[in-house]
TORFIGU-257671 format. One line per 10 residues: for each residue x, y, z of C-alpha. Coordinates in nm, 2 decimals, padded with zeros to 4 digits, always signed. Layout:
BEGIN
X/Y/Z  ...
% end
This chain:
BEGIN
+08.22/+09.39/+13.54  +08.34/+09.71/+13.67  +08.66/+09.85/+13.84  +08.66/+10.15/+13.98  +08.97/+10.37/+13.95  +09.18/+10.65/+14.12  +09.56/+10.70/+13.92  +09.78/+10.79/+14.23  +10.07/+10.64/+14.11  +10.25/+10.61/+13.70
+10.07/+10.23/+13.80  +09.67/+10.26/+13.81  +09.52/+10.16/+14.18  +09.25/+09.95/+14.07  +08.95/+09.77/+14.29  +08.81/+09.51/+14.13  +08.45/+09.50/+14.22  +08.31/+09.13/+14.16  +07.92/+09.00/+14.17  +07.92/+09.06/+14.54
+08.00/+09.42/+14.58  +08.34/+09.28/+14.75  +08.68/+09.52/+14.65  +09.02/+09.35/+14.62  +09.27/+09.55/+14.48  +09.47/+09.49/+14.21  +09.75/+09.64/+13.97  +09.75/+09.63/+13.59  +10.07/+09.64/+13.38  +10.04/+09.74/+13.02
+10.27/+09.56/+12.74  +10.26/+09.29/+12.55  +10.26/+09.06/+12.88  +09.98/+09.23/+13.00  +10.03/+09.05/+13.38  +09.76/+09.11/+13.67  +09.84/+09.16/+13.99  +09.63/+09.09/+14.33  +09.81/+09.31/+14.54  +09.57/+09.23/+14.86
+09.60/+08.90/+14.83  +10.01/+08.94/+14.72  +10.00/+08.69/+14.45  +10.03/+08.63/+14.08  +09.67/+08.57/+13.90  +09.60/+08.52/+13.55  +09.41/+08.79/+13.34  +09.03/+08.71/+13.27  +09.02/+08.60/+12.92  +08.86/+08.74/+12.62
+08.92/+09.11/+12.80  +08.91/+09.48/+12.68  +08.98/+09.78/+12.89  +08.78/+10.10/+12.83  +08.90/+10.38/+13.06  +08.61/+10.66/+13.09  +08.73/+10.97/+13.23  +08.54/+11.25/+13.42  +08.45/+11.42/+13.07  +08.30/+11.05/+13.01
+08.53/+11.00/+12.68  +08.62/+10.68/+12.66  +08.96/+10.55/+12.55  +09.00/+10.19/+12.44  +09.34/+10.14/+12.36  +09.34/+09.85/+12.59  +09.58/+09.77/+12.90  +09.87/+10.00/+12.83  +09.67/+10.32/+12.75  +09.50/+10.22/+13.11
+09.82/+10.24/+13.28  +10.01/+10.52/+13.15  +09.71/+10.75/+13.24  +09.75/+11.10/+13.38  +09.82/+11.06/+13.72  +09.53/+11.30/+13.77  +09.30/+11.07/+13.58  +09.02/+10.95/+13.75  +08.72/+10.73/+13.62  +08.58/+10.39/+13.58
+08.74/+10.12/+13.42  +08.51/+09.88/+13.23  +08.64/+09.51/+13.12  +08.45/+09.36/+12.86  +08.48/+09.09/+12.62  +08.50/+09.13/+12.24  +08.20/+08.85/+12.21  +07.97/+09.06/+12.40  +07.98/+09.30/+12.08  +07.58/+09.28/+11.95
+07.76/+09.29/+11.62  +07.93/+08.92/+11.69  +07.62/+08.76/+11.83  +07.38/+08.83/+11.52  +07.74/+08.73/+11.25  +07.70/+08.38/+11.48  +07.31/+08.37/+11.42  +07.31/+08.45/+11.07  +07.57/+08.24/+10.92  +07.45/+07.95/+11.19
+07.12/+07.99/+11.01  +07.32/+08.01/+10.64  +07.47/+07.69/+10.72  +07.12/+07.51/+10.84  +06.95/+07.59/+10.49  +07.25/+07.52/+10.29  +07.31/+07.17/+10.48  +06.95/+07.06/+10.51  +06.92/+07.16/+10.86  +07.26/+06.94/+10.93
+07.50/+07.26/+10.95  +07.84/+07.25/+11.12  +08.04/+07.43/+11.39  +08.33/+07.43/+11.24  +08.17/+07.56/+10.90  +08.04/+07.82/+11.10  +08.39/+07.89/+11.26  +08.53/+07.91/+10.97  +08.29/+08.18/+10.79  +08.31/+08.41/+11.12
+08.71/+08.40/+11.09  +08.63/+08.52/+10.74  +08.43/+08.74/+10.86  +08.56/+08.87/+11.16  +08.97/+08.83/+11.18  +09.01/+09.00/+11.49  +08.82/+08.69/+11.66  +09.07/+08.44/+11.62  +09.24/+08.50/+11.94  +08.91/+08.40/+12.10
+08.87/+08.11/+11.92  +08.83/+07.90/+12.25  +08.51/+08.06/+12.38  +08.37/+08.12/+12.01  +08.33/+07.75/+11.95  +08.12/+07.74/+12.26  +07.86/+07.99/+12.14  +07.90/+07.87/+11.81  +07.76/+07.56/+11.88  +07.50/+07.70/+12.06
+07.37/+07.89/+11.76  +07.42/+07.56/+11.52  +07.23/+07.37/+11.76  +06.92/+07.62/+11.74  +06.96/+07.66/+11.40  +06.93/+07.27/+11.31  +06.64/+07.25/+11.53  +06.47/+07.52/+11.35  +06.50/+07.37/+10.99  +06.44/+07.00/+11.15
+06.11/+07.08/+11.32  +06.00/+07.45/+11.14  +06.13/+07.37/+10.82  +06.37/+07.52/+10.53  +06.09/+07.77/+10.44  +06.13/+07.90/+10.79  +06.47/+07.96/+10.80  +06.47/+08.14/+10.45  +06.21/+08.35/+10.63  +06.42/+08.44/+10.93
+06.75/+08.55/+10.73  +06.53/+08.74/+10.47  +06.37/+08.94/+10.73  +06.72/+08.93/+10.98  +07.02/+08.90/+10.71  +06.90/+08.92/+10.36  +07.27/+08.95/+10.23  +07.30/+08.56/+10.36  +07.10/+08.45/+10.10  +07.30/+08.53/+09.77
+07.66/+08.39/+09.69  +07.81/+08.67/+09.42  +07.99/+08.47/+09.19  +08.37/+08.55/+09.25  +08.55/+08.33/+09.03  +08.49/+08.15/+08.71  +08.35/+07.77/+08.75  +08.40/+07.57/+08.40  +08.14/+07.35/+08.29  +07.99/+07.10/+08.58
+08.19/+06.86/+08.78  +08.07/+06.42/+08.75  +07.81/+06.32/+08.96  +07.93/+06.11/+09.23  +08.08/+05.77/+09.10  +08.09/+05.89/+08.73  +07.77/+05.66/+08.62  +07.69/+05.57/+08.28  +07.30/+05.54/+08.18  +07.18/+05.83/+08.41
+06.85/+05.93/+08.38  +06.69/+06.28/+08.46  +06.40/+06.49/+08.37  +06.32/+06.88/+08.32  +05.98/+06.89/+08.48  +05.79/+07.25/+08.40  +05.45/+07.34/+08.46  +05.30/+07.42/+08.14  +05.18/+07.67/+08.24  +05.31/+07.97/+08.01
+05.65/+07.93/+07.82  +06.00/+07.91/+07.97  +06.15/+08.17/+08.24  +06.50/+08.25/+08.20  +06.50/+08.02/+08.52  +06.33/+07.76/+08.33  +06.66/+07.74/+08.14  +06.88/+07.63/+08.43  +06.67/+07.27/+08.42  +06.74/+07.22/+08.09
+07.09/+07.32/+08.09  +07.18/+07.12/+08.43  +06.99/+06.82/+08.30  +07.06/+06.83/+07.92  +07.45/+06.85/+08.02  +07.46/+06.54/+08.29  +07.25/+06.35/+08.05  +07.54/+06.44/+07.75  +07.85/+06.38/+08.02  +07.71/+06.03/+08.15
+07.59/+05.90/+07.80  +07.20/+05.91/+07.95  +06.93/+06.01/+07.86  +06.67/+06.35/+07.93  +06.36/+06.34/+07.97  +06.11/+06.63/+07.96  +05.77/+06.60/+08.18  +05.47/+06.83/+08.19  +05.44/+06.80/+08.61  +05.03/+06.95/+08.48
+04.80/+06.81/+08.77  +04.72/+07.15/+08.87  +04.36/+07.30/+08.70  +04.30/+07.60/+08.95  +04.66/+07.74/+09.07  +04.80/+07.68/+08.82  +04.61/+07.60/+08.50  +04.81/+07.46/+08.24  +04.83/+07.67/+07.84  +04.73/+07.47/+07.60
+04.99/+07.66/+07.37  +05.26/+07.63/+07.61  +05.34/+07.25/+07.53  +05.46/+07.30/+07.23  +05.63/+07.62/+07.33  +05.81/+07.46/+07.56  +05.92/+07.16/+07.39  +06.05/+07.37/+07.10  +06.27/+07.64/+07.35  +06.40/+07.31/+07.54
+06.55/+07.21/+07.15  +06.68/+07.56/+07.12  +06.86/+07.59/+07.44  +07.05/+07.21/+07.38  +07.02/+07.21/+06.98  +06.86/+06.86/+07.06  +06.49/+06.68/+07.13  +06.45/+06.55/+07.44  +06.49/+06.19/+07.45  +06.16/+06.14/+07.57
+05.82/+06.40/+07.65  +05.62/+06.27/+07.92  +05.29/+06.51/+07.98  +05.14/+06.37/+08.31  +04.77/+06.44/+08.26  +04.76/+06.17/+07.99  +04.90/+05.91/+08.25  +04.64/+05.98/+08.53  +04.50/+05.64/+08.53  +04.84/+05.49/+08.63
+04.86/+05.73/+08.94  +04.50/+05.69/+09.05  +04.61/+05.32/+09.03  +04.87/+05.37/+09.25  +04.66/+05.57/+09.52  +04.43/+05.26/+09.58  +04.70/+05.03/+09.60  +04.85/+05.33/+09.91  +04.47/+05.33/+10.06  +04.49/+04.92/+10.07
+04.84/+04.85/+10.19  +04.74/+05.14/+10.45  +04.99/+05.38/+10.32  +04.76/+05.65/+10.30  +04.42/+05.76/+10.39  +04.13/+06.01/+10.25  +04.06/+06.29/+10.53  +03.76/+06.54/+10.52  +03.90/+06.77/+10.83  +03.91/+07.10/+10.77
+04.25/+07.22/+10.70  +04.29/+07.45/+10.97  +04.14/+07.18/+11.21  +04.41/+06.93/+11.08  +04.67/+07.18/+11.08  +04.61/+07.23/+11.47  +04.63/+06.87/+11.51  +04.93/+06.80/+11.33  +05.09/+07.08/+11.48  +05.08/+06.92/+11.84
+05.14/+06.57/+11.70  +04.77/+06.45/+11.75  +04.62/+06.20/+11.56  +04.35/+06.29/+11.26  +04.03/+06.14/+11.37  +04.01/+06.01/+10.96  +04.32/+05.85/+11.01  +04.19/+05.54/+11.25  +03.87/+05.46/+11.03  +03.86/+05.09/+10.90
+04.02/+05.06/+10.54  +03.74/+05.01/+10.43  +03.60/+05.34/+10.47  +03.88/+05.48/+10.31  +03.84/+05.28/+10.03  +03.46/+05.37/+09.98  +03.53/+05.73/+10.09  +03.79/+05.74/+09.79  +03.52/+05.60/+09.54  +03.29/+05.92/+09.67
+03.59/+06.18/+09.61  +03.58/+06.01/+09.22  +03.22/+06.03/+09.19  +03.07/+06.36/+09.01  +02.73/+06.25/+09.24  +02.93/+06.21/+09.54  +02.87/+06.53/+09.73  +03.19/+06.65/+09.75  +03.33/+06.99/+09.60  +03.72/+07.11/+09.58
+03.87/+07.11/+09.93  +03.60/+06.89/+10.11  +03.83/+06.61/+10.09  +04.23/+06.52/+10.03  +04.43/+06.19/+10.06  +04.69/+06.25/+10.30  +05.05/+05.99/+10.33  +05.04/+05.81/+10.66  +05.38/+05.89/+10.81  +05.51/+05.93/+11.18
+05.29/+06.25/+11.37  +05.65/+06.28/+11.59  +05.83/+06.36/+11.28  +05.99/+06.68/+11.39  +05.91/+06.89/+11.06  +05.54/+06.94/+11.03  +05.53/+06.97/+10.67  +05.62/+06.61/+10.69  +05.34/+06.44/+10.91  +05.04/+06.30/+10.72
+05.14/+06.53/+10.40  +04.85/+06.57/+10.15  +04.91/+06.34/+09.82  +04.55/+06.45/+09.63  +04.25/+06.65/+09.63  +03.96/+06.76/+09.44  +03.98/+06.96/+09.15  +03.69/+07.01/+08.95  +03.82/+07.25/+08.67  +03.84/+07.11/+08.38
+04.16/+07.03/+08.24  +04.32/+07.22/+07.91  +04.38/+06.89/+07.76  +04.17/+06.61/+07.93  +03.86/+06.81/+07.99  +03.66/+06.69/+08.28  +03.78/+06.29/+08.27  +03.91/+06.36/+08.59  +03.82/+06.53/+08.89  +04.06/+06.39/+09.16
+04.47/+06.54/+09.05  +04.74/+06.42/+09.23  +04.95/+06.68/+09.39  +05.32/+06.70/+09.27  +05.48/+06.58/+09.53  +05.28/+06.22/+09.47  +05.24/+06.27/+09.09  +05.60/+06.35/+09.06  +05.70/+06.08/+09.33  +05.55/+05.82/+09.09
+05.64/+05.92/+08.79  +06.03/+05.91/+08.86  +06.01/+05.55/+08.96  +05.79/+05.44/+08.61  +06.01/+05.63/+08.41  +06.32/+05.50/+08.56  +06.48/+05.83/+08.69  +06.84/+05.85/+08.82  +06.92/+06.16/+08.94  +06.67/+06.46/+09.04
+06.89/+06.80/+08.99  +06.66/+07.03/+09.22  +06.59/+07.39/+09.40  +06.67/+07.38/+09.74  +06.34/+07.50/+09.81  +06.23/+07.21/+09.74  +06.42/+07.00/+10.05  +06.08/+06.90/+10.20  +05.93/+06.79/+09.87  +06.24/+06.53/+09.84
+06.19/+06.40/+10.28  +05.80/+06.33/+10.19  +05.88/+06.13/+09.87  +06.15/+05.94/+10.07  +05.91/+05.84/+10.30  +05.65/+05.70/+10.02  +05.99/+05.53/+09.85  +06.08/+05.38/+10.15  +05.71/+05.28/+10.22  +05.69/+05.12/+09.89
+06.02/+04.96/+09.90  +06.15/+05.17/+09.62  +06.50/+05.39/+09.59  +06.51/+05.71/+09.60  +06.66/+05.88/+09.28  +07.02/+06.07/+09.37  +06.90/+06.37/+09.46  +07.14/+06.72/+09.38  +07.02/+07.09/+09.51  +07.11/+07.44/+09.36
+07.01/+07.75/+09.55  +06.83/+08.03/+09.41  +06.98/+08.28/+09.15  +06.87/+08.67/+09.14  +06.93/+08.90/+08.83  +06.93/+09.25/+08.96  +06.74/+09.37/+08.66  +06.47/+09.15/+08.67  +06.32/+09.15/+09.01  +06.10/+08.93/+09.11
+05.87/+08.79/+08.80  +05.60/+08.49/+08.80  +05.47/+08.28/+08.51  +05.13/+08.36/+08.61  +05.18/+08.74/+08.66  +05.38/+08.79/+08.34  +05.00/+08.63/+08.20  +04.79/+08.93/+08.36  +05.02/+09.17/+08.28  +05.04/+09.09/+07.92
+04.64/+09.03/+07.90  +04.65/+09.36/+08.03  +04.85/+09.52/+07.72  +05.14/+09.62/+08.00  +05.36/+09.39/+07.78  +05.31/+09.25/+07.43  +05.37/+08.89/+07.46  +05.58/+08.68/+07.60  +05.87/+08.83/+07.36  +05.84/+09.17/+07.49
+06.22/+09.27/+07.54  +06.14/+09.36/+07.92  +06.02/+08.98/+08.03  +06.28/+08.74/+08.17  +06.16/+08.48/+07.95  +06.31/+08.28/+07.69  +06.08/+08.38/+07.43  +06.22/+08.72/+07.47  +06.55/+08.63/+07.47  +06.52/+08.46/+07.15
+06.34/+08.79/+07.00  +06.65/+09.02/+07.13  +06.88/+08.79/+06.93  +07.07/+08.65/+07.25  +07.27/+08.28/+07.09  +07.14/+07.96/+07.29  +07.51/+07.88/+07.38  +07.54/+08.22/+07.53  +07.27/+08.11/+07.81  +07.41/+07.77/+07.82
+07.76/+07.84/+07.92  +07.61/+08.15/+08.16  +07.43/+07.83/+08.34  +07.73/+07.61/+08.38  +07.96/+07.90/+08.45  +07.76/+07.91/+08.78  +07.75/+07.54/+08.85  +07.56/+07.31/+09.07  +07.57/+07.52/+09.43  +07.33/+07.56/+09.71
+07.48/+07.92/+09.77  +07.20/+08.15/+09.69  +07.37/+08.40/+09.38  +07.30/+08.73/+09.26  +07.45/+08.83/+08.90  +07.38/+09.13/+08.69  +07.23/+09.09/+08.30  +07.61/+09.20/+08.28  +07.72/+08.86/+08.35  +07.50/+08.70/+08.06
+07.52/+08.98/+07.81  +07.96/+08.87/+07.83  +07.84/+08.54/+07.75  +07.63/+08.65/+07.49  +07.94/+08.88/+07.30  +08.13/+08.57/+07.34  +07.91/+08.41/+07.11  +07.80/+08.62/+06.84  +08.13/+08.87/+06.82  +08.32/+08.73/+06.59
+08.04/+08.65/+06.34  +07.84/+09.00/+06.36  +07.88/+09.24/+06.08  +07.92/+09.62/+06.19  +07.70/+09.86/+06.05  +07.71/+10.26/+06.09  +07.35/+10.34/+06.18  +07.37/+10.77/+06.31  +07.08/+10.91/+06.50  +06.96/+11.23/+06.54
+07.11/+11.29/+06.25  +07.28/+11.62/+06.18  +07.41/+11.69/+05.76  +07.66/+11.85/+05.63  +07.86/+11.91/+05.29  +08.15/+11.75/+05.22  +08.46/+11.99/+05.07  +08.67/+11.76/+04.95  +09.04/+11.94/+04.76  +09.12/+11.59/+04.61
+08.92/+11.34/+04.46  +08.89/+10.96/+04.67  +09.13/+10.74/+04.41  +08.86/+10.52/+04.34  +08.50/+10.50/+04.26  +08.44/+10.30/+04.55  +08.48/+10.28/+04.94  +08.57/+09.97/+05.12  +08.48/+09.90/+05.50  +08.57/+09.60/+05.69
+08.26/+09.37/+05.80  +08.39/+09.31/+06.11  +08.78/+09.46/+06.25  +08.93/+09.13/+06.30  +08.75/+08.88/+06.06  +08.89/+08.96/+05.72  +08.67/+08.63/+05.63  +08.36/+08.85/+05.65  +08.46/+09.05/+05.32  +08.37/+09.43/+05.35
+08.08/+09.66/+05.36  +08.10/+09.85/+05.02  +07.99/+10.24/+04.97  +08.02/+10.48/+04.67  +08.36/+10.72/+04.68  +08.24/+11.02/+04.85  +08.25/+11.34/+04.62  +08.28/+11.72/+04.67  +07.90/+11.83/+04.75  +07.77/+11.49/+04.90
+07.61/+11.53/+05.23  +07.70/+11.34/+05.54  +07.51/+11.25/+05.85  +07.69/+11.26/+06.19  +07.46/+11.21/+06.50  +07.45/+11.52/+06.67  +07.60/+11.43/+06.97  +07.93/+11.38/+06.81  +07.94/+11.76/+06.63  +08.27/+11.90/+06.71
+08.47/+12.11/+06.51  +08.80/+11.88/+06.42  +08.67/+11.52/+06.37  +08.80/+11.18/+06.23  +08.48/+11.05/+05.95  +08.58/+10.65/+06.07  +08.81/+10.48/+05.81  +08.77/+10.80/+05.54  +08.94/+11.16/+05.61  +08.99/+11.43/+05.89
+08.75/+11.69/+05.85  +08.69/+12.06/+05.99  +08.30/+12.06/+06.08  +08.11/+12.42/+06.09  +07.73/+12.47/+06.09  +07.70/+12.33/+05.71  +08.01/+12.18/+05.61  +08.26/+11.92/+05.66  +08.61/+12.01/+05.49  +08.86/+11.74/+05.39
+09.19/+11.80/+05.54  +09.37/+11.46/+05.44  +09.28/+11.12/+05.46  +09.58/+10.94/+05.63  +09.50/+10.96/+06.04  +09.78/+11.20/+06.15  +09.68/+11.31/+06.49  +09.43/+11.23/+06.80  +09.12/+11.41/+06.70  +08.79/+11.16/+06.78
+08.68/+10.91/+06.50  +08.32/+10.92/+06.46  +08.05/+10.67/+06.30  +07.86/+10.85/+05.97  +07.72/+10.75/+05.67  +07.62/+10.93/+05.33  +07.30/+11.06/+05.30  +07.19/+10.90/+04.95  +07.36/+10.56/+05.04  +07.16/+10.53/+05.37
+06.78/+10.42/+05.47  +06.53/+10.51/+05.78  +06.57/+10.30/+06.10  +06.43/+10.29/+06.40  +06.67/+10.18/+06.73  +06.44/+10.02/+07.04  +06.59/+10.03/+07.37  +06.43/+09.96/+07.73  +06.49/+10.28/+07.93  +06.36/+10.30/+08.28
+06.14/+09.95/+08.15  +05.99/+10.15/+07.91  +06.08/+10.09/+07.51  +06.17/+10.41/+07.40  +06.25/+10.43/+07.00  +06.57/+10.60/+06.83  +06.52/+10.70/+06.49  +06.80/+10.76/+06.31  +06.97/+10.65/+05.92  +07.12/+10.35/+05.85
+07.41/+10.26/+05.56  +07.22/+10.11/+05.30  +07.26/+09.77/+05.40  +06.93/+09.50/+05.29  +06.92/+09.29/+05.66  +06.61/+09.04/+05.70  +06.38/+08.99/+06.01  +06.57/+08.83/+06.28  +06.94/+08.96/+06.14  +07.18/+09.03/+06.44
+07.42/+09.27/+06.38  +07.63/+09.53/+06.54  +07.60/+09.91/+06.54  +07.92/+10.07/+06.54  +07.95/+10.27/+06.87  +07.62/+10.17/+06.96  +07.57/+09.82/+07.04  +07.42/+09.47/+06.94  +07.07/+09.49/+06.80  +06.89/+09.24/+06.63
+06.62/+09.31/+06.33  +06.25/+09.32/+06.46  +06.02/+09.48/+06.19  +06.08/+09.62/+05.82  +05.78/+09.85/+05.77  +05.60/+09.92/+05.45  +05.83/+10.19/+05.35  +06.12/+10.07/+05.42  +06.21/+10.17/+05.75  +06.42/+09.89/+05.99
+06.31/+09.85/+06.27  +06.62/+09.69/+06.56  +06.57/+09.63/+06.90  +06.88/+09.68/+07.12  +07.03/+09.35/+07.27  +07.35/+09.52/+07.44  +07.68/+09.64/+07.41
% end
């Protein structure tokens, strides 16, 4: 709305011009009362709501300090004065989208107004006075949003705030969380599974399902189970070599079996078992449209024609899908669920349970060529194996609606189901199972251990302690918030655990050597070092006294003149000596790491620079460390022992400081 303007008076002379073109004057007084006046009409009205006053001038500069800069203008001010709400801001109306969106994918598509009130006063302070007509468009927004995840899916509303409000989708972690709160009604007995893909070894966010799992089992005396979920012989194909791998790393990460390993290949029988008894009782049906063709149907809530043929065809039809000399290839025929077409999400209506697969399988061979897909695998599995509680990504919302529906088709419960959101490391990216494999085919990476891979595997080889990645898991919790940390956050965890127990060790590269001058003699014929600064229990690291004439290595990057040789003298460095002063610290001057050159030993530092491993050479104290030895480098970092080469050399690759 506009008002035009003409200052006459100290008072503005304003003519409110409304939807019809129609002027009525009217007089604004600034202040905190802020009072309109009608003057035409000679009474009181109250101020539109929700109002700011921009008053434009003839040099069209705008001023909008509100009512009482509009009415002490210069009485030679002249302009338009424009009223307009703090909610039409763009700004506000994409802050309501976004955390309305936020709050359907967290909530399973059953977000909240007042959840979303609440996160735009966080956001947005200044609104509060508005509060009234917020709620209104609020709700709107929540509305939209709900219908979008109910009918469109979760998938689509991660979509729509990664392309509109990527920020929405990670939580940083603000405070610290300790350990993981009960489940709901503290239950004794639980029982839960970790349920990989064999499919290569364990991820970093492998990890989290054995941590989360491992720990309810251990807090609600229950039990764990670990399941190879490997139905899948073309996405997917299963390792042969990862089974074992992965059994092993899920005894690392909890220092504990799992009470029971459940690989579902060997159990096909019982699910194809199952899928007759569906096709009988009518709970499901074999279909041989064309995906895109079903798609279309199930899209506008139209009947396959499949789904209305006499049982009996379904049952004969499933015989031919089992039947090497039935005709029928991968993707010329799937079971689908029989559910309700008016479902409002899609992915829910008629969802596919099996399909062809004629691949043969790592471990079964060619026994089978109908798999179940995971939903239905997975779906039966938990009720045989007498599951409790199913600790979840949200991603996989849709995955727990279409096994609900089979449970409640069968007459079954439904295990308690929990959901975590998605968690980023910044310096990892984005990293698959299955690319990881091509790259490291390709010689890009070396194995699974290379120091660069986000897998456990590597994580072992860099020396990091299992209870380091445990308590990083259970520091974040159980949450649906999406969260982004930095390697930071697991490498604190990590110094936590190993600190106090890891030896220090002077390792110098680029070495630079120099004479010692030494005026007095060491009183002694040896030279004690602590192991570690604050565990006297570690003992210390021995050297021979240094004598006039030894040389001494200092990494060139430290040469300075005055310098502090670290629990031995002050010394005057020039271009080929080092000079003695004293030995007692008396002054400031920078202590330095360094080692004698006939008490030390080649070694090699590795550290990922720019993801490239770029090697350090440098000389050690002479120290005898075996493969797999963590220690710490004094003014360096953690490294862990890698290689000892043929001569001698150690080889360490860098963990962190």
């Amino acid at each position: 709305m506009l008002v035009q303007a003409t200052r006459l008076t100290p008072i503005l002379d304003l003519h409110y011009l409304d939807s019809s073109h129609r002027s009525s004057p009217i007089l604004i007084y600034g202040g905190a009362g802020r009072r309109w006046r009608n003057i035409g009409q000679n009474r009181a009205e109250a101020p539109p709501q929700n109002v700011r006053i921009s008053l434009r001038g003839a040099d069209n500069r705008e001023s909008t300090n509100g009512l009482w800069q509009a009415s002490r203008a210069k009485p030679t001010h002249r302009g338009m004065i424009a009223m307009t709400s703090d909610l039409d801001d763009p700004e506000v109306a994409k802050a309501i989208r976004k955390f309305a969106l936020q709050n359907a994918l967290e909530y399973d598509g059953a977000g909240e107004m007042k959840s979303v009130l609440g996160r735009m006063f966080g956001a947005h302070p200044n609104l509060k006075k508005h509060a009234r007509d917020l709620v209104g468009l609020i709700q709107n927004a929540v509305d939209e949003a709900n219908k979008l995840a109910n009918e469109q899916g979760l998938e689509h509303v991660r979509i729509l705030l990664e392309e509109e409000a990527p920020e929405a989708l990670e939580k940083r972690v603000k405070e610290r969380r300790e350990g993981l709160r009960p489940l709901d009604g503290e239950p004794t007995g639980v029982v839960l599974r970790f349920a990989p893909n064999p499919n290569g070894p364990m991820s970093l966010g492998h990890s989290r399902g054995v941590v989360i799992n491992s720990e309810f089992a251990r807090m609600h005396e229950g039990e764990v189970i670990l399941r190879f979920d490997d139905t899948d012989t073309k996405r997917k194909p299963p390792s042969i070599e990862a089974y074992d791998t992965i059994a092993k790393e899920f005894e690392w990460l909890t220092g504990r079996a799992p009470d029971r390993i459940v690989t579902a290949s060997e159990r096909m029988p019982l699910y194809l078992a199952h899928v007759i008894e569906d096709i009988e009782a009518e709970r499901a049906y074999v279909c041989t449209c064309a995906a895109g063709d079903f798609k279309e149907l199930r899209d506008a809530k139209k009947t396959c024609p499949c789904r209305s043929l006499a049982t009996t065809e379904h049952v004969e039809r499933w015989e031919r899908m089992n039947d090497p000399k039935g005709g029928w290839q991968d993707g010329d025929a799937v079971v689908r669920i029989r559910t309700d077409l008016t479902l409002p999400n899609p992915a829910l209506r008629d969802w596919p349970a099996l399909r062809i697969q004629t691949a043969p399988h790592p471990k079964v061979g060619d026994a089978y060529r109908v798999w179940p897909l995971l939903d239905y695998q997975s779906a039966i599995e938990d009720h045989l194996q007498g599951v409790t509680h199913i600790v979840r990504g949200k991603d996989l919302m849709d995955s727990t609606r279409k096994q609900t529906l089979l449970y409640d088709m069968r007459g079954w419960k439904y295990p308690d189901t929990l959901y975590w959101g998605r968690v980023k490391v910044h310096e990892f990216g984005s990293f698959s199972t299955s690319a990881m494999r091509t790259d490291i085919e390709a010689g890009t990476y070396s194995g699974w251990d290379d120091p660069r891979l986000p897998t456990i595997a590597a994580f072992r080889s860099k020396g990091y302690a299992p209870e380091a990645i445990r308590s990083f898991w259970l520091e974040q919790g159980l949450t649906q918030k999406d969260i982004a940390v930095s390697m930071k956050t697991i490498e604190s965890h990590n110094v936590k655990a190993i600190e106090s127990t890891t030896p220090r060790y002077s390792f110098v590269q680029d070495p630079l050597s120099r004479r010692l001058g030494m005026h007095e003699t060491w009183p002694s014929n040896c030279f004690n070092i602590p192991s570690h600064p604050e565990n006297a229990s570690m003992g210390n690291r021995q050297w021979p006294a240094p004598k006039d004439g030894d040389s001494i290595l200092i990494q060139a990057t430290d040469f300075s003149a005055s310098l502090r040789l670290k629990e031995f003298a002050n010394v005057t460095v020039s271009e080929d000596a080092a000079i003695v002063e004293d030995f007692d610290r008396s002054d400031r001057r920078q202590i330095i790491h360094w080692v004698l050159e006939h008490h030390s030993r080649d070694a090699v530092l590795l550290i990922v620079e720019e993801n490239q491993i770029k090697r350090h050479p440098g000389r050690l104290e002479n120290v005898d460390l075996e493969l797999g030895k963590v220690v710490q480098l004094e003014r360096v970092g953690f490294a862990i022992v890698t290689e000892i080469q043929e001569d001698g050399t150690l080889v360490f690759t860098y963990l962190h400081d």
